[in-house]
RODO-2510 file (C-alpha; in nm, 4 decimals, decimal comma):
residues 235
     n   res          X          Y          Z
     1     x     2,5201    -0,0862     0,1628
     2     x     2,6838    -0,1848    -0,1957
     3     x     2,8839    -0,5229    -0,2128
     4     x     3,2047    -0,3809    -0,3543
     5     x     3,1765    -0,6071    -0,6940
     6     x     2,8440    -0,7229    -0,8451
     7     x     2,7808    -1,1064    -0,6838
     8     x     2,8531    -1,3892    -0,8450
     9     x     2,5417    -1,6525    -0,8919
    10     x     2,6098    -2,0470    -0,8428
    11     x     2,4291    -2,3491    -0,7205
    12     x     2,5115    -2,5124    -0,3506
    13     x     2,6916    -2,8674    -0,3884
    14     x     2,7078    -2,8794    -0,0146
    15     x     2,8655    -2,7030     0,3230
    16     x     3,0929    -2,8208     0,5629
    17     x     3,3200    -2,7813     0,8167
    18     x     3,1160    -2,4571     0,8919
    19     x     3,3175    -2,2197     0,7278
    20     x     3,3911    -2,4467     0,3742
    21     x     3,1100    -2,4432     0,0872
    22     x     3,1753    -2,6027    -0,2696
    23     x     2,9702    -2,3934    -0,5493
    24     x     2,8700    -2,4935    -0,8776
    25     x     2,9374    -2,1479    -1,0681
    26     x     2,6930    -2,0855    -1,4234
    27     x     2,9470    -2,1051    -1,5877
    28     x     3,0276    -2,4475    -1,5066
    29     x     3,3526    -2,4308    -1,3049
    30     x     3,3142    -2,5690    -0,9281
    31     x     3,4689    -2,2988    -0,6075
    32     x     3,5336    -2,3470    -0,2634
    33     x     3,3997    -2,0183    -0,0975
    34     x     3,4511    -1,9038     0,3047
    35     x     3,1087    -1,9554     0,4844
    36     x     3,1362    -1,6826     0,7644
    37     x     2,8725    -1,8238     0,9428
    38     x     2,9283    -2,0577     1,2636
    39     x     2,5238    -2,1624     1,2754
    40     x     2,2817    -2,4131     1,1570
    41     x     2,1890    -2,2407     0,8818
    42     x     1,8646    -2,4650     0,8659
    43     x     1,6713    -2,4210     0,5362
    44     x     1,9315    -2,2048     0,3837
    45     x     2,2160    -2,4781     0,3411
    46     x     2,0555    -2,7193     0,0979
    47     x     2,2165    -2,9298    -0,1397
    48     x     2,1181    -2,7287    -0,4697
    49     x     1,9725    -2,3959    -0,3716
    50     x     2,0662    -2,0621    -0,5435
    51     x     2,3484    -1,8883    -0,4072
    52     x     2,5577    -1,5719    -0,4591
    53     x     2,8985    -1,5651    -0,4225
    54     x     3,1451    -1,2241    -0,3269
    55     x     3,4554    -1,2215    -0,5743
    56     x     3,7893    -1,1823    -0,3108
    57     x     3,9784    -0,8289    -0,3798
    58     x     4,3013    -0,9517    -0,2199
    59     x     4,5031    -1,1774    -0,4966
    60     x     4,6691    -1,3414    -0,2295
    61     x     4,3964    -1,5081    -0,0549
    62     x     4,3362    -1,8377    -0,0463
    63     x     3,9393    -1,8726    -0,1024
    64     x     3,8829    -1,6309    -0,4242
    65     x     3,5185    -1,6163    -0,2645
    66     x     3,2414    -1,5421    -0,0094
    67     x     2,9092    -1,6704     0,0091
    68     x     2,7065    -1,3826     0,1071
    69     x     2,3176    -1,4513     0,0307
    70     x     2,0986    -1,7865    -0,0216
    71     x     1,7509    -1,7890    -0,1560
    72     x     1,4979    -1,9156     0,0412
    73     x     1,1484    -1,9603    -0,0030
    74     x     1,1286    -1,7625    -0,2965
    75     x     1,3313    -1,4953    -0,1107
    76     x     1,7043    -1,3499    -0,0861
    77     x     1,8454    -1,3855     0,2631
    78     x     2,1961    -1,2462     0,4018
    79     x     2,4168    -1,5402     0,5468
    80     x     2,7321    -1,3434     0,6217
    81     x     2,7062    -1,2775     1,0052
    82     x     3,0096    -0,9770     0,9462
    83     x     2,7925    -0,7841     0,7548
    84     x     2,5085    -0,6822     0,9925
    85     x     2,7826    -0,4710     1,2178
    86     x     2,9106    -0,2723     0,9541
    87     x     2,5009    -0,2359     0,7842
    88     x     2,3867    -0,1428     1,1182
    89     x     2,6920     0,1332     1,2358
    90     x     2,6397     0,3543     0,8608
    91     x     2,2499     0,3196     0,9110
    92     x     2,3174     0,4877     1,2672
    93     x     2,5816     0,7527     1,0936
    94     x     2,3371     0,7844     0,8436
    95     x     2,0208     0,8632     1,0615
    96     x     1,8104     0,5924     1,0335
    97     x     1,7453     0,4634     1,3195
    98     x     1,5630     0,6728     1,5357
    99     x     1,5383     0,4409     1,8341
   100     x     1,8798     0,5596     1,8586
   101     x     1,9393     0,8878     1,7489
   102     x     2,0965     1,1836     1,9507
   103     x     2,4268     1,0232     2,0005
   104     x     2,7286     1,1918     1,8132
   105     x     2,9778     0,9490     1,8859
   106     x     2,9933     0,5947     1,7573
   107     x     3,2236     0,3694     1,8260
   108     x     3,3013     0,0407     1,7534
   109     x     3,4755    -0,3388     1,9038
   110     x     3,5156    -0,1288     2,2368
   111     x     3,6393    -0,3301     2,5518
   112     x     3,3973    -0,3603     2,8461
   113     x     3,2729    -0,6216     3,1431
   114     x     3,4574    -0,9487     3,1608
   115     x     3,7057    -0,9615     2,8778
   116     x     3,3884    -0,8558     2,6258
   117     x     3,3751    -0,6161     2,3513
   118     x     3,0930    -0,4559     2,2171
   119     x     2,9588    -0,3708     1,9115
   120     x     2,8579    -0,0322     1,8993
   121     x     2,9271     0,2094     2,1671
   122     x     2,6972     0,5467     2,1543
   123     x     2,7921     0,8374     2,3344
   124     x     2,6680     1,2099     2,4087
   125     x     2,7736     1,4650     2,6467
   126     x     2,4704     1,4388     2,9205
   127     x     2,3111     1,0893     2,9009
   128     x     2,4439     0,7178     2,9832
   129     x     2,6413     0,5771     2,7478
   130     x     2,4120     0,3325     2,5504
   131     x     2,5698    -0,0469     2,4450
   132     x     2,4651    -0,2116     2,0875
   133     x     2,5248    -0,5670     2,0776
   134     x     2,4061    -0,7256     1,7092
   135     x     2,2912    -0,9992     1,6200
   136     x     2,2339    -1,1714     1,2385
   137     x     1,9209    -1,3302     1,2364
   138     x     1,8788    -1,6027     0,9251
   139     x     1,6562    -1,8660     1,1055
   140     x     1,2648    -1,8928     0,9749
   141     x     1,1052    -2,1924     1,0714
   142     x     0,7189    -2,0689     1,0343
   143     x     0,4644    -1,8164     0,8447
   144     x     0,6486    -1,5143     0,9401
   145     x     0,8477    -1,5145     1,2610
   146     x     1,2522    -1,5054     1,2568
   147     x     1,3553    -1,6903     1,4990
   148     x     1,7278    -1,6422     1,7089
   149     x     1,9382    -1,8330     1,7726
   150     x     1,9105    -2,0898     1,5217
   151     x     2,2101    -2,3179     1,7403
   152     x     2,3095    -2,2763     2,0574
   153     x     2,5592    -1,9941     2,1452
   154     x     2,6867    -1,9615     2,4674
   155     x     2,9066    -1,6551     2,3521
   156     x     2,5551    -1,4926     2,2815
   157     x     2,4100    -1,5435     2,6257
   158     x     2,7537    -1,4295     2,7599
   159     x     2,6728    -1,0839     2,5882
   160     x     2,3037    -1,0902     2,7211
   161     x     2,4471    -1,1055     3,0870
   162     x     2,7324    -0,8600     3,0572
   163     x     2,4425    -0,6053     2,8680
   164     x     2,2156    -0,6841     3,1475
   165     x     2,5047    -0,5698     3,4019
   166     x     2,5627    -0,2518     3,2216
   167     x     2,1760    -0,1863     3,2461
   168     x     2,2331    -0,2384     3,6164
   169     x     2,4891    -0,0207     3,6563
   170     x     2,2555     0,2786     3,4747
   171     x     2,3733     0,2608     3,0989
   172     x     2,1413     0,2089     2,7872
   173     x     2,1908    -0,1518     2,6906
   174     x     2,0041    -0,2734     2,3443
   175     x     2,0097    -0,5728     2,1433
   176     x     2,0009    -0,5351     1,8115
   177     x     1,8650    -0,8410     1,6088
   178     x     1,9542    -0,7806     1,2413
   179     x     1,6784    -1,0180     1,0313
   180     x     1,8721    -1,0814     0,7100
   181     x     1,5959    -1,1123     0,4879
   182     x     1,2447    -0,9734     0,3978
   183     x     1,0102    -1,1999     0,4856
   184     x     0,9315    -1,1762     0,8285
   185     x     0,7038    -0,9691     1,0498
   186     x     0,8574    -1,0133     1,3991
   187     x     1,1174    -1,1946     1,5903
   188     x     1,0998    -1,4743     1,8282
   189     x     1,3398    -1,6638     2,0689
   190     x     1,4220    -2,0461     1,9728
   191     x     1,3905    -2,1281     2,3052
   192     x     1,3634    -2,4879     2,2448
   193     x     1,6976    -2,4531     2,0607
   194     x     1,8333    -2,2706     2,3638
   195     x     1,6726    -2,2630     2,6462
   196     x     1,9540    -2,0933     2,8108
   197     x     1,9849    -1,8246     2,5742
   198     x     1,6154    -1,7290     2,6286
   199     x     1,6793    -1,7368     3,0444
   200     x     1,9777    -1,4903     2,9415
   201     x     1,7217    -1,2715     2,7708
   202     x     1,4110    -1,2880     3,0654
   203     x     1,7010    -1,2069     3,2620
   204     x     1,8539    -0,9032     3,1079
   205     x     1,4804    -0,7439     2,9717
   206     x     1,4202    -0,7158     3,3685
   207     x     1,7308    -0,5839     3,4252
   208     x     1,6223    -0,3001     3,1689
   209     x     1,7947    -0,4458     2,8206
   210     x     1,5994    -0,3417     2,5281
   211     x     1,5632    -0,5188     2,2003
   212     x     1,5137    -0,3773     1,8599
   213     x     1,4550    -0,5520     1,5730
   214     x     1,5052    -0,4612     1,1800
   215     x     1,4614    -0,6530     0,8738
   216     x     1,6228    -0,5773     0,5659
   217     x     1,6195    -0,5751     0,1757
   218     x     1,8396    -0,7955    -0,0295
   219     x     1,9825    -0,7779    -0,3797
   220     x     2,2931    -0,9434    -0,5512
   221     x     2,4391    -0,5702    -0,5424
   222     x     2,3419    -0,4178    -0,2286
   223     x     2,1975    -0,5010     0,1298
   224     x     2,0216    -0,2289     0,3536
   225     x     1,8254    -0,2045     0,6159
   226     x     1,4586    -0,1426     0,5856
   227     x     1,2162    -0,1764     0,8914
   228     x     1,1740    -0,2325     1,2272
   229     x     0,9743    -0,5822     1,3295
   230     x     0,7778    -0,6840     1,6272
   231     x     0,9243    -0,8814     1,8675
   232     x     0,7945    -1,1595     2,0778
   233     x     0,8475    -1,4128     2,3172
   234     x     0,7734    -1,7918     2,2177
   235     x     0,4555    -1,9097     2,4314
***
């Protein structure tokens, strides 16, 4: 997936507020860009670090910009957590995912459960319908695991138990972890950041959810996915 515009590199002065981030541009001028990510962020939110900004196409909006990637350990990784639902429904359109191929209709933000919508809803004449929930993953706290979540979400585990009662009920239910950078071989649950979350999950994987897990490739023009990980349980 292209960014529409070429990113724009500057150096973090600091985040706050969640959603705020003051940017030191190369060329010298200081922006406030839109942080569309509600986590921790830990290790990608320091004071100095290389960032890239998205230019805003809409005059009238009030942030001109979008922090979209952080380097990390040597490495660009995606902090925009609306990205990964868009990256994830074209690489589906597009084929790539074979875990879940066979399924000619996609469709997205569709109501189900409690007052829930998911994220991907794949359908074919024949079978169950099968449930995509996404998630971005950003957290990497060792050698090569991502970890999720990196903060506690209770919205998260309320998708884990509405997936694992569609799984009950007889439909394909799969969490999709979306690892925003290249760096990792598998994925792990933080459970000691969420111990809750990670009940959510035993919970669900015995009530037949199944988890996939991709990483993906990073430039300052384009993001795409690239291959699937491992995934494990913390000891």
């Amino acid at each position: 997936m292209d960014f529409p515009d070429p990113l724009i590199r500057g150096r973090l002065l600091r985040r706050y507020k969640r959603f705020l981030a003051d940017v030191e541009l190369e060329c010298g001028a200081a922006v406030v860009a839109h942080c569309a990510n509600p986590g921790s962020m830990t290790g990608l939110a320091e004071a100095g670090c290389e960032v890239w900004l998205s230019p805003a196409r809409n005059p009238a909006r009030k942030l001109k910009y979008s922090w979209e990637l952080t380097t990390a350990g040597g490495h660009l990784v995606g902090i925009n957590t609306s990205v990964p639902n868009g990256l994830v429904a074209s690489a589906l359109e597009d084929g790539r995912i074979p875990e879940l191929a066979g399924y000619p209709t996609l469709r997205r933000e569709v109501r189900y459960g409690k007052n829930s919508r998911i994220d991907i809803l794949l359908e074919t004449p024949g079978r169950p319908p099968c449930y995509v929930e996404i998630k971005s993953v950003t957290l990497k706290r060792g050698a090569e695991a991502a970890e999720f979540p990196d903060s506690v979400t209770a919205r998260g585990t309320k998708h884990l138990e509405e997936l694992a009662l569609m799984a009950a009920k007889g439909a394909r239910a799969v969490m999709f972890y979306l690892v925003q950078r290249p760096d990792c071989t598998r994925l792990e649950i933080a459970a000691d950041i969420d111990p809750a979350y990670d009940k959510a999950l035993s919970i669900a994987l015995s009530q037949g959810l199944e988890v996939l897990c991709y990483s993906c490739t990073l430039s300052p023009r384009t993001i795409d996915l690239d291959r699937r990980l491992g995934f494990a349980r913390q000891a």
